[in-house]
N, CA, C and O of each residue as an XYZ file, in Angstrom:
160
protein
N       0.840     -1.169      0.000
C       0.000      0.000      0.000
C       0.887      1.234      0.000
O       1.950      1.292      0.618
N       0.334      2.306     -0.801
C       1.097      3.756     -0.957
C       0.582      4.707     -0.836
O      -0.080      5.321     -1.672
N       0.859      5.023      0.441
C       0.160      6.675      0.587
C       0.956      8.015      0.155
O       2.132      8.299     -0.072
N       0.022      8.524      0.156
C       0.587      9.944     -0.945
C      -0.298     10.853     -0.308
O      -1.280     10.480      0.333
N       0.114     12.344     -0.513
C      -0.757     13.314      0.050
C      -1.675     13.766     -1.444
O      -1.518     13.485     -2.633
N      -2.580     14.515     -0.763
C      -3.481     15.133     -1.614
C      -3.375     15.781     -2.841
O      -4.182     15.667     -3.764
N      -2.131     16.624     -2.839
C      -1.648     17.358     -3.201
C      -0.634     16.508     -4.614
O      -0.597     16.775     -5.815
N      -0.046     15.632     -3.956
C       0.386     14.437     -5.048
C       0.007     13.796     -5.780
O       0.591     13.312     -6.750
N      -1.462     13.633     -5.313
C      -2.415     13.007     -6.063
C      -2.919     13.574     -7.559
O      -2.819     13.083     -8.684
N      -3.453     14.709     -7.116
C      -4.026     15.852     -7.564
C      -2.974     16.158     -8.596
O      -3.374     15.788     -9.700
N      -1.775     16.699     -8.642
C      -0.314     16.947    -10.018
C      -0.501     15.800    -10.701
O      -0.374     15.967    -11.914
N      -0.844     14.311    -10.257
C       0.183     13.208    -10.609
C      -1.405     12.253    -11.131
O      -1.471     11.024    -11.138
N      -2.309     12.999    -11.444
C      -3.478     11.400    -10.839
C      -3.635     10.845    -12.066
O      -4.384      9.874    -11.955
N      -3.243     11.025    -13.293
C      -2.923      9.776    -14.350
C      -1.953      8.574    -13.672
O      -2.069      7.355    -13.549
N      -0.907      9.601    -13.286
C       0.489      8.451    -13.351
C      -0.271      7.436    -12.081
O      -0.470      6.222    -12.129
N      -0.592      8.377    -10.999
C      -1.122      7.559     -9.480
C      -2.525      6.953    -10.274
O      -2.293      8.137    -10.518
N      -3.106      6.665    -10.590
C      -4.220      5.918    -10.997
C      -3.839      4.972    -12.034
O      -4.718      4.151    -12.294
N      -2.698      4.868    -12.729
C      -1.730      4.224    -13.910
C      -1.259      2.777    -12.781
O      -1.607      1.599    -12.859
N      -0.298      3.510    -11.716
C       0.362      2.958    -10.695
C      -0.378      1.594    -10.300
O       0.007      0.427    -10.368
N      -1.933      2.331     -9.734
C      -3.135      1.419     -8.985
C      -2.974      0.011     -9.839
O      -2.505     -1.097     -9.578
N      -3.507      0.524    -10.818
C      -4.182     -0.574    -11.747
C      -2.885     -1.137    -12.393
O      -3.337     -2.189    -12.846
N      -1.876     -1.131    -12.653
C      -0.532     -2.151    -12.496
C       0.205     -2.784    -11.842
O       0.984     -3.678    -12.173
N      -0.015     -2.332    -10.860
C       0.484     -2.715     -9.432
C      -0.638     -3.346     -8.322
O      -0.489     -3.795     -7.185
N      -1.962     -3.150     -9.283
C      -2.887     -4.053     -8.300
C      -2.641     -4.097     -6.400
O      -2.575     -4.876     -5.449
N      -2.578     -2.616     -6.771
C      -2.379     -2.128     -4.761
C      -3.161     -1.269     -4.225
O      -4.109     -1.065     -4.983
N      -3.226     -0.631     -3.227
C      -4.197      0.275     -2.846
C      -3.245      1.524     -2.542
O      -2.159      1.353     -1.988
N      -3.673      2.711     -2.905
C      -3.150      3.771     -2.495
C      -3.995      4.922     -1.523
O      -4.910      5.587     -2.009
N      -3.700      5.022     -0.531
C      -4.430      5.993      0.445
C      -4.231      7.383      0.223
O      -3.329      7.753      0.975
N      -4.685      8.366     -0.501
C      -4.462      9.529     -0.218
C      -4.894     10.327      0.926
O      -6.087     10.154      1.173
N      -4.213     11.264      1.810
C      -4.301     12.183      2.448
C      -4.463     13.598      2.587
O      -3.712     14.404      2.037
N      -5.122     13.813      3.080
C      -5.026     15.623      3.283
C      -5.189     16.022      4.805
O      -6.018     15.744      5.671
N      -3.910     16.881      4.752
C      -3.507     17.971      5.739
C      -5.065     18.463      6.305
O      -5.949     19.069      5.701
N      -5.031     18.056      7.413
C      -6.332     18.953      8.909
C      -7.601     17.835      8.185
O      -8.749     18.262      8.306
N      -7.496     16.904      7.692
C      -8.801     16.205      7.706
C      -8.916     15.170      8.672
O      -8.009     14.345      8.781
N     -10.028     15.118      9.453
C     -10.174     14.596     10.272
C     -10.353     13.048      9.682
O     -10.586     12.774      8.505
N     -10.145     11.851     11.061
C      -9.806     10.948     10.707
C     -10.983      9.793     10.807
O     -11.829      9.586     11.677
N     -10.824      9.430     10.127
C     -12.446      8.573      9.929
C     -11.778      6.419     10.649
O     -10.665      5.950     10.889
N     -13.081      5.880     10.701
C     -12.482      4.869     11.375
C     -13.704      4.169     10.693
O     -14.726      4.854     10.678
N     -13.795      2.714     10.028
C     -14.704      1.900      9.844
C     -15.215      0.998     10.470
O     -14.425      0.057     10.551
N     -16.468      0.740     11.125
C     -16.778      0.474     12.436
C     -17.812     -0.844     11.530
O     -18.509     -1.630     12.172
């Protein structure tokens, strides 16, 4: 799994959505002050 910030995503989201689907992985993006969620 590859996390990346928001911001990386956002410049890059061919190459990062290219990545996903060749690499058959999950990538978590993040953003700065977002609160954090939990799956219950």
């Amino acid at each position: 799994m590859k996390i990346i910030s928001f911001t990386e995503a956002r410049n890059g989201l061919k190459s990062v959505l290219d990545r996903v689907v060749n690499d058959a992985d999950c990538t978590v993006i993040t953003r700065q002050g977002a609160s954090k969620r939990t799956n219950k």
